[in-house]
DOPABA-994295 format. One record per residue (C-alpha): x, y, z; residue number from 1. Coordinates in pm, 1 decimal, padded with zeros to 6 digits. Layout:
<recs>
       c1       c2       c3 num
        X        Y        Z NUM
...
</recs>
This chain:
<recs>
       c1       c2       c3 num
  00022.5 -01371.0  01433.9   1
 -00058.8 -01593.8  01664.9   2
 -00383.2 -01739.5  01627.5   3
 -00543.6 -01959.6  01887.8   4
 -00586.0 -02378.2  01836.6   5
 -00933.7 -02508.8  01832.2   6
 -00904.1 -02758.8  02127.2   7
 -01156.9 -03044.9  01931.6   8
 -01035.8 -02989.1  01612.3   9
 -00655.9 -02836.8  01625.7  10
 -00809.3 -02605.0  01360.2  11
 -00627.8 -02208.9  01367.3  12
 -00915.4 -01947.3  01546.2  13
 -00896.6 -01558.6  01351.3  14
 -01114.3 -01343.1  01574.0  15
 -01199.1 -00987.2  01413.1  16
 -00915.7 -00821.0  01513.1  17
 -00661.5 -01083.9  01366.9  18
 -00852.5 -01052.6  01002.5  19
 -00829.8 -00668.1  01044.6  20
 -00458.6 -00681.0  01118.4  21
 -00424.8 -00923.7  00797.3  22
 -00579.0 -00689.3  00622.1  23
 -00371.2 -00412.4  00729.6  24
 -00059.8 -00612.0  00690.0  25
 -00181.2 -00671.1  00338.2  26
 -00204.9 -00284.6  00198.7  27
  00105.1 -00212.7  00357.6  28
  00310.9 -00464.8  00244.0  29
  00151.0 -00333.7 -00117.1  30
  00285.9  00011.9 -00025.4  31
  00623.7 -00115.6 -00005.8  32
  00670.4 -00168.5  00373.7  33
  00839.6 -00479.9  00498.5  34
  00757.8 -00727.7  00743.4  35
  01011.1 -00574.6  01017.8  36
  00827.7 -00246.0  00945.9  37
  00497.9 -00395.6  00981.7  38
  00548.3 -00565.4  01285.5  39
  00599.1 -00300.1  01538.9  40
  00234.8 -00136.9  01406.7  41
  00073.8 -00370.5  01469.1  42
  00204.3 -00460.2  01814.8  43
  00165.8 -00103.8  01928.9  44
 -00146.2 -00076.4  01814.6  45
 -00287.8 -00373.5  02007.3  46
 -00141.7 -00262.5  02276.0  47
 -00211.1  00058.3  02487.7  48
 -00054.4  00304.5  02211.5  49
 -00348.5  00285.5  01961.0  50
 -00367.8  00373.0  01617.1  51
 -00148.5  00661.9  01552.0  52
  00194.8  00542.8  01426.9  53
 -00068.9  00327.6  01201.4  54
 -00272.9  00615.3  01075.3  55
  00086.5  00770.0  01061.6  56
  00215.8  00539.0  00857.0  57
 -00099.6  00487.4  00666.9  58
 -00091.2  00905.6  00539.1  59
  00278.7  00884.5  00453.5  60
  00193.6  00550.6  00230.9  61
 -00109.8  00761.7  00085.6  62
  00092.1  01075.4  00045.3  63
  00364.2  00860.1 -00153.0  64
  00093.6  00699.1 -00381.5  65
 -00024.3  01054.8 -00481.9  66
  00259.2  01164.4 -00597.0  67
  00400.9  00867.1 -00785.1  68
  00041.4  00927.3 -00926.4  69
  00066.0  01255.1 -01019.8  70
  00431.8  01196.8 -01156.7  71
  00289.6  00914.3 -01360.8  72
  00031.7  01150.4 -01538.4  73
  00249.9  01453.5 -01579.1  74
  00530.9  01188.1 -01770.9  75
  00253.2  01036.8 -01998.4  76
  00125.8  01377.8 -02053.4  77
  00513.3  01539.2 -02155.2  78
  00541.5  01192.0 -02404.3  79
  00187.6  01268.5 -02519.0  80
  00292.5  01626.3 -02642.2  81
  00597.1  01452.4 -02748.7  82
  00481.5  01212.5 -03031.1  83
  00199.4  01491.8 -03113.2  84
  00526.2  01730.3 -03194.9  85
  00712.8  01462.3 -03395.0  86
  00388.8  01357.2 -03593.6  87
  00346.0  01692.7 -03688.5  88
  00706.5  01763.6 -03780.4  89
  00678.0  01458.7 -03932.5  90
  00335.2  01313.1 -04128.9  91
  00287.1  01002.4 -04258.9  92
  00313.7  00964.5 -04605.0  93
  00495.3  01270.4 -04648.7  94
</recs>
């Protein structure tokens, strides 16, 4: 980013589209992407080649949450029937 200079004040300008592409940066770098990833989307899409390698990237980043998700509930789910099995086999007191 680039931001312009307030000439008065020397104070850094963020127009709409600069806090968008912050935000953007933001949730990708959260999905795992790095910088040198990054950088390209949001070039292209300021320039003439719009959003789709965004919204590309953006589906596969989804798509990868899901199913870490959905691997995260079927392992507590497994350990859950787990310890039920072993308390059973073995209750306290006994």
């Amino acid at each position: 980013m680039r931001p312009r200079r307030d000439r008065r004040t020397g104070y850094r300008v963020y127009d709409a589209h600069d806090v968008r592409d912050v935000l953007l940066v933001h949730q990708l770098r959260r999905g795992g992407h790095l910088l040198a990833q990054i950088a390209p989307l949001i070039t292209q899409d300021r320039s003439a080649c719009g959003v789709a390698p965004l919204e590309s990237t953006l589906r596969g980043w989804r798509d990868r949450l899901s199913a870490r998700g959905r691997a995260m509930l079927a392992g507590a789910a497994e350990l859950d029937a787990y310890l039920r099995d072993r308390a059973a086999a073995d209750p306290p007191g006994a």
